[in-house]
C-alpha positions as CSV (number, residue, x, y, z in Angstrom):
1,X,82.8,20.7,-165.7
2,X,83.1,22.7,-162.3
3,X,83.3,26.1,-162.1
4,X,85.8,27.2,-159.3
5,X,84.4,30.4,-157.6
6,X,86.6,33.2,-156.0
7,X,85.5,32.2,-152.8
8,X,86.9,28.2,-153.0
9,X,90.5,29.8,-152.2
10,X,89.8,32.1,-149.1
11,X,89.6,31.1,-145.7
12,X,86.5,30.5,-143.2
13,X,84.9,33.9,-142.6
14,X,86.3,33.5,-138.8
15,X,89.7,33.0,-139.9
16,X,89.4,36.1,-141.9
17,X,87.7,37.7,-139.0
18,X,90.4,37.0,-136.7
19,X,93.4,38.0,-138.7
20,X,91.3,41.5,-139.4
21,X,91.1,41.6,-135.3
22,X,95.1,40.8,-135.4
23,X,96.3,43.4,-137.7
24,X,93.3,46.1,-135.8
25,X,95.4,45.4,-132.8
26,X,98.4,45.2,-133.9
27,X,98.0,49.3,-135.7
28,X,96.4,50.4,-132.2
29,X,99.4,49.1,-130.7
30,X,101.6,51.2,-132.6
31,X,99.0,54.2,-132.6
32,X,100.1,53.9,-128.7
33,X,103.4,53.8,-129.2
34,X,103.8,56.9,-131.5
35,X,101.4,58.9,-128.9
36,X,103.8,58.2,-125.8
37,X,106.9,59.4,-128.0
38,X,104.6,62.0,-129.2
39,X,103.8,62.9,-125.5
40,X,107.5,62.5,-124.0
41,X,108.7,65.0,-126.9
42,X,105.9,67.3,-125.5
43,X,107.1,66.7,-121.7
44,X,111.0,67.4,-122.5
45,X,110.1,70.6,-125.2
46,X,108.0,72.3,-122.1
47,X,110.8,71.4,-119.3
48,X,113.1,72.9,-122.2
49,X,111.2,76.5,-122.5
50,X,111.5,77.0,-118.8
């Protein structure tokens, strides 16, 4: 009788590393996006005051 470990169903460490590097990416991308709305609604608040 075989035992079936946890690790039989996940993928090779560098497939798992990969899709860890994807997602990383993927959040700093949108990280970048919120800061340049985040940075244009700074920009058009200060043209507002003046």
């Amino acid at each position: 009788m075989s035992r079936c470990r946890i690790t039989d169903n996940l993928p090779a460490p560098d497939v798992i590393a990969q899709e860890i590097v994807d997602d990383l990416e993927a959040a700093l991308e949108q990280f970048r996006e919120i800061l340049s709305d985040v940075e244009g609604f700074s920009e058009s608040i200060s043209k507002s005051e003046v």
